[in-house]
VEXMARMI-11480 format. One record per residue (C-alpha): residue number from 1; x, y, z. Coordinates in steps of 0.25 Angstrom, whole numbers, padded with zeros to 4 digits, m for minus. Layout:
(NUM,(X,Y,Z))
...
***
This chain:
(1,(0368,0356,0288))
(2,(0375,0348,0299))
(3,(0387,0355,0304))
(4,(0398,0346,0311))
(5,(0408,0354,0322))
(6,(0418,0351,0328))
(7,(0428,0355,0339))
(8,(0441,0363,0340))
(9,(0449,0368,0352))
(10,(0458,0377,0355))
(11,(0470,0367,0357))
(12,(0473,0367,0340))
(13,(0459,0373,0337))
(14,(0465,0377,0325))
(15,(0469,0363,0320))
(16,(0456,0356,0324))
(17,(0447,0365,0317))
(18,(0457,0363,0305))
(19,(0454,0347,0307))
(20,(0439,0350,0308))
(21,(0439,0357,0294))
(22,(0450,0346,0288))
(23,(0437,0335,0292))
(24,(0429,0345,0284))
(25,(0419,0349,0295))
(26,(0409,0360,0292))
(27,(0411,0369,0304))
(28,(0422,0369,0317))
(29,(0416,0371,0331))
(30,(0423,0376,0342))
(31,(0419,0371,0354))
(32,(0420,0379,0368))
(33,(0424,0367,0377))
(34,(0435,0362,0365))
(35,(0440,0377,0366))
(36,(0442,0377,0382))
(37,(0449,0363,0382))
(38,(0458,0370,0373))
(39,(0461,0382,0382))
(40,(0461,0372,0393))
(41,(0448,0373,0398))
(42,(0436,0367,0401))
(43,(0422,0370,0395))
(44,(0419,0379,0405))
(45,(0416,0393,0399))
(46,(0432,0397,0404))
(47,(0436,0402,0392))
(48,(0434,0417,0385))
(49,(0427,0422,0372))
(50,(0442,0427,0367))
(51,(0447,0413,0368))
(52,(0436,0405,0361))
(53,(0435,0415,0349))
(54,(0450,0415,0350))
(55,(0449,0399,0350))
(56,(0436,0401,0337))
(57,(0446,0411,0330))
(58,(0458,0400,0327))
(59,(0448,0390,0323))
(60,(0442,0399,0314))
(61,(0456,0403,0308))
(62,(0456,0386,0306))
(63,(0447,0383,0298))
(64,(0436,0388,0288))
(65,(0424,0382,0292))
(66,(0416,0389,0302))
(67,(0417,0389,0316))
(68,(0408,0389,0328))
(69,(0412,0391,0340))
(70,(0406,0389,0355))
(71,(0405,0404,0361))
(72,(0401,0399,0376))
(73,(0390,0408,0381))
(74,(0396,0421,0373))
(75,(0406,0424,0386))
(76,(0397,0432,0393))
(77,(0383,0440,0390))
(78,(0377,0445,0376))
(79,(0388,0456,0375))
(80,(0398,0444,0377))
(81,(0393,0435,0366))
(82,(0393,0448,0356))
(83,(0406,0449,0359))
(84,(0407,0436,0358))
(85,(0401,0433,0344))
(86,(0409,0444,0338))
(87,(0422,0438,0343))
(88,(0418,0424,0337))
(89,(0416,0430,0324))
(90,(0427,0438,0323))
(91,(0436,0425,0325))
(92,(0428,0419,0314))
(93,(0420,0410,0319))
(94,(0406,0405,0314))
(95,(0397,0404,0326))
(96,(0396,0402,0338))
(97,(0387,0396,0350))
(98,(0383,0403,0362))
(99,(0378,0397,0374))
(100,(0368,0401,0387))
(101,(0377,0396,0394))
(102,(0382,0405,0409))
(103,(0395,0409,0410))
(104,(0404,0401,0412))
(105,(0399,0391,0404))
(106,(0402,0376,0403))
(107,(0402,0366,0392))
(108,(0386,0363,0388))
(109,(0391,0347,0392))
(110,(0392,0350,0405))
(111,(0384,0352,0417))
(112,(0380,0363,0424))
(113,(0379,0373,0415))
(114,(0373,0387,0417))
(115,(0364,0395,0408))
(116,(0360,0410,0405))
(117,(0345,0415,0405))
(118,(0340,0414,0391))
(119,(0339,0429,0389))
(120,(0353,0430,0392))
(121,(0357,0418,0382))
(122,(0349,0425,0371))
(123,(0353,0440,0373))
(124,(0369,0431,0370))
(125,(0362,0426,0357))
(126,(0355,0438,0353))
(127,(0369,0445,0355))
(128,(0378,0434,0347))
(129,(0368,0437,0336))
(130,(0370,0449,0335))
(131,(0386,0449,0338))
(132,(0388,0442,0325))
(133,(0392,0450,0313))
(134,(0392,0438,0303))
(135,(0376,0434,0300))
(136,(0382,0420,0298))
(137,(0389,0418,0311))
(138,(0380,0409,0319))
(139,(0375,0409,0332))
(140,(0374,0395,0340))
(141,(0365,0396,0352))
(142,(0369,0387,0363))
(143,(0360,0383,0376))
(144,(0364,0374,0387))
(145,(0353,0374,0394))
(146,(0347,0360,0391))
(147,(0355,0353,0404))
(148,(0349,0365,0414))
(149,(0335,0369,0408))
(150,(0332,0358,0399))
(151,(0330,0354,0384))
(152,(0319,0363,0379))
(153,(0325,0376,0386))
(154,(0337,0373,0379))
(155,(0327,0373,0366))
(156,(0322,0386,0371))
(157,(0335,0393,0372))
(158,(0339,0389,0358))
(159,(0327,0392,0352))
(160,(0328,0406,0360))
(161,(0344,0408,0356))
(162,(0339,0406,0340))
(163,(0329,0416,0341))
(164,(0340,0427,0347))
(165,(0347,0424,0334))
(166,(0355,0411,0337))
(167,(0356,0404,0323))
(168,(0359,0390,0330))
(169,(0356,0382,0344))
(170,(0364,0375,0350))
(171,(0356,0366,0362))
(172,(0369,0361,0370))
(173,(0368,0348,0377))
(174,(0354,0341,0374))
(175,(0354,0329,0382))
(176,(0346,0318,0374))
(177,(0345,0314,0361))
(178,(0329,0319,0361))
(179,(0335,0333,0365))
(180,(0345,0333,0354))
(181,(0334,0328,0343))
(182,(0325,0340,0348))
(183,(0333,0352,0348))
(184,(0334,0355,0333))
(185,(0320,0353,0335))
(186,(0315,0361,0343))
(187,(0325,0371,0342))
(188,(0321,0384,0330))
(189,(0335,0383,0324))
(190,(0348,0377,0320))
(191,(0353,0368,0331))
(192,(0367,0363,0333))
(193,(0371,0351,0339))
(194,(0382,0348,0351))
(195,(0390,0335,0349))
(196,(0396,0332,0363))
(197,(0402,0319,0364))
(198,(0398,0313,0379))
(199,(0389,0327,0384))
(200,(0375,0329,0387))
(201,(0370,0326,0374))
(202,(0367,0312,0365))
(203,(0379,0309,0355))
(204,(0371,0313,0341))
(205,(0380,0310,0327))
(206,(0380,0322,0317))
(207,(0369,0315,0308))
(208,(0359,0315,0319))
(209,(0360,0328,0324))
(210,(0359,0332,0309))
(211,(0347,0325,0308))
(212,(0341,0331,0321))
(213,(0342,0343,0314))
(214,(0356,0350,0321))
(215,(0363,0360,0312))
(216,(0378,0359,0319))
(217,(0383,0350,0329))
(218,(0395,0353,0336))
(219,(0405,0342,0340))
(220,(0415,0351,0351))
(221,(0423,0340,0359))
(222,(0427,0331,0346))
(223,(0442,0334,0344))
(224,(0443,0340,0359))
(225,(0440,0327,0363))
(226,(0448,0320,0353))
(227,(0460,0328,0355))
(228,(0459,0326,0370))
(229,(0461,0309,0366))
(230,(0470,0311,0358))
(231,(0480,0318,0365))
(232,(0477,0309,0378))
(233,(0479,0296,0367))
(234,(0493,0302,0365))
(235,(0496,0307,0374))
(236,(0494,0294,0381))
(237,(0502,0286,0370))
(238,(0513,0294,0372))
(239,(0514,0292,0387))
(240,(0512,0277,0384))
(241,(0523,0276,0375))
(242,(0533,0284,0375))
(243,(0532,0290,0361))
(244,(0525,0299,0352))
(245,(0513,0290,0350))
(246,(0504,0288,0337))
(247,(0494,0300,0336))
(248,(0480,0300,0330))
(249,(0483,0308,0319))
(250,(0497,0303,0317))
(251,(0501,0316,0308))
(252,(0515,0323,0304))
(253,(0519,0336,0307))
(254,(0516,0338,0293))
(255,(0502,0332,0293))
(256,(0500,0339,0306))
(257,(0502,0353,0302))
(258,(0494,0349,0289))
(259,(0480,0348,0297))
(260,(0483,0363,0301))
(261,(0484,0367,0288))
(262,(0500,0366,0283))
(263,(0495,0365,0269))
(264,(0489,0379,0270))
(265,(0501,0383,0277))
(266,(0512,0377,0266))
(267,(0509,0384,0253))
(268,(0511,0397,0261))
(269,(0527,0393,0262))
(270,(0529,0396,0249))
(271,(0519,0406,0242))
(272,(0524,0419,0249))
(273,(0536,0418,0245))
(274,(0532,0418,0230))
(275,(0532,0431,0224))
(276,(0521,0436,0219))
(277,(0517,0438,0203))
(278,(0521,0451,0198))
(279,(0509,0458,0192))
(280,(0512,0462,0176))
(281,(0515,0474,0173))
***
């Protein structure tokens, strides 16, 4: 089943997710780069494990479908990425990816990224595996080694991170449509799919990858980048003319505090202050 993701940050995390579930998606992905823009940042491995399981945790209070999170390179070495797991967990969270990534890590469009020895990455697997209390939380193994060591090594690592008890891989960055086609292939499990709009990879739409055998596919910059337009629009306008200009969703208060959830909110005015039944005696 095709699974369609997309992003939230921590700048009104909470609200973004809610809009993602209100356009009935199946699952909410937080992305790592969405998260640091949020906290002012950029995607370069600057923020903590405490801040984006703090970030995970109010999504996961937002929404009821699942959530999967990006968990960087699991902050450190395998006793890192224990910890790790158990805290995304316990903040609710459905799964997360982890990367072989060298600390600090960057954002798997980028250049110049660093990776760990393969041992290394799979005693980090091996431990996330075995952190999880919940059979059913997932694992997503992630390798960006397809810009320094080439396509079929990333197969290799992915192929390996399964066998050390990954339950899904995650081949970041492939950078030809031939590449993308080939890794649900040749890879021995469930594959997930990273829709980045102008980043090392071919643009694929939903059907295709579905087609090409992809389980998930992420889409992390959407609303970042939408938001980012829209404000400038605005913010623009304004400038321009002097007034409060026509926004893109040109809502009330009312319809406002609606798509955060008022009507759940309303009812509770009024019920306790109602006494309740007295039992018969």
């Amino acid at each position: 089943m095709m699974r369609d993701f997309n992003f939230t940050s921590r700048l009104h995390a909470w609200q973004l997710s809610r809009l993602i579930a209100q356009a009935e998606f199946s699952a909410v992905y937080m992305t790592g780069g969405g998260t640091s823009c949020g906290f002012g940042y950029p995607d370069y491995g600057l923020l903590t494990m405490s801040e984006m399981v703090g970030n995970a945790g109010r999504i996961t209070d937002a929404v009821d479908q699942p959530v999967i999170s990006d968990a960087d390179n699991g902050y450190g070495n395998e006793l890192n990425t224990f910890r790790t797991i158990r805290a995304f967990e316990k903040a609710g969270v459905a799964g997360v990816h982890i990367e072989d990534q060298a600390f600090p890590k960057r954002c798997g469009h980028l250049d110049d990224k660093e990776l760990i020895p393969l041992d290394d990455y799979l005693a980090k697997i091996r431990a996330a595996a075995d952190a999880r209390r919940d059979p059913d939380f997932v694992i997503i193994a992630r390798t960006d080694s397809r810009a320094s060591l080439g396509f079929e090594e990333a197969v290799r690592r992915c192929n390996a991170a399964l066998q050390a008890g990954a339950d899904v891989a995650f081949l970041e960055a492939p950078q030809t449509m031939d590449e993308i086609a080939a890794a649900p292939r040749e890879i021995n499990g469930p594959c997930l799919l990273n829709v980045v709009r102008g980043g090392k990879s071919p643009e694929v739409d939903f059907a295709q990858a579905k087609e090409m055998g992809y389980r998930i596919a992420i889409v992390p910059g959407l609303l970042f980048i939408q938001v980012v337009g829209a404000c400038e629009q605005a913010l623009s306008a304004m400038k321009a003319e002097g007034r409060h200009p026509v926004p893109l969703a040109d809502l009330s208060p009312a319809e406002a505090f609606g798509k955060a959830g008022a009507a759940e909110w309303d009812p509770r005015r009024e019920i306790y202050r109602e006494a309740p039944p007295q039992a018969a005696e």
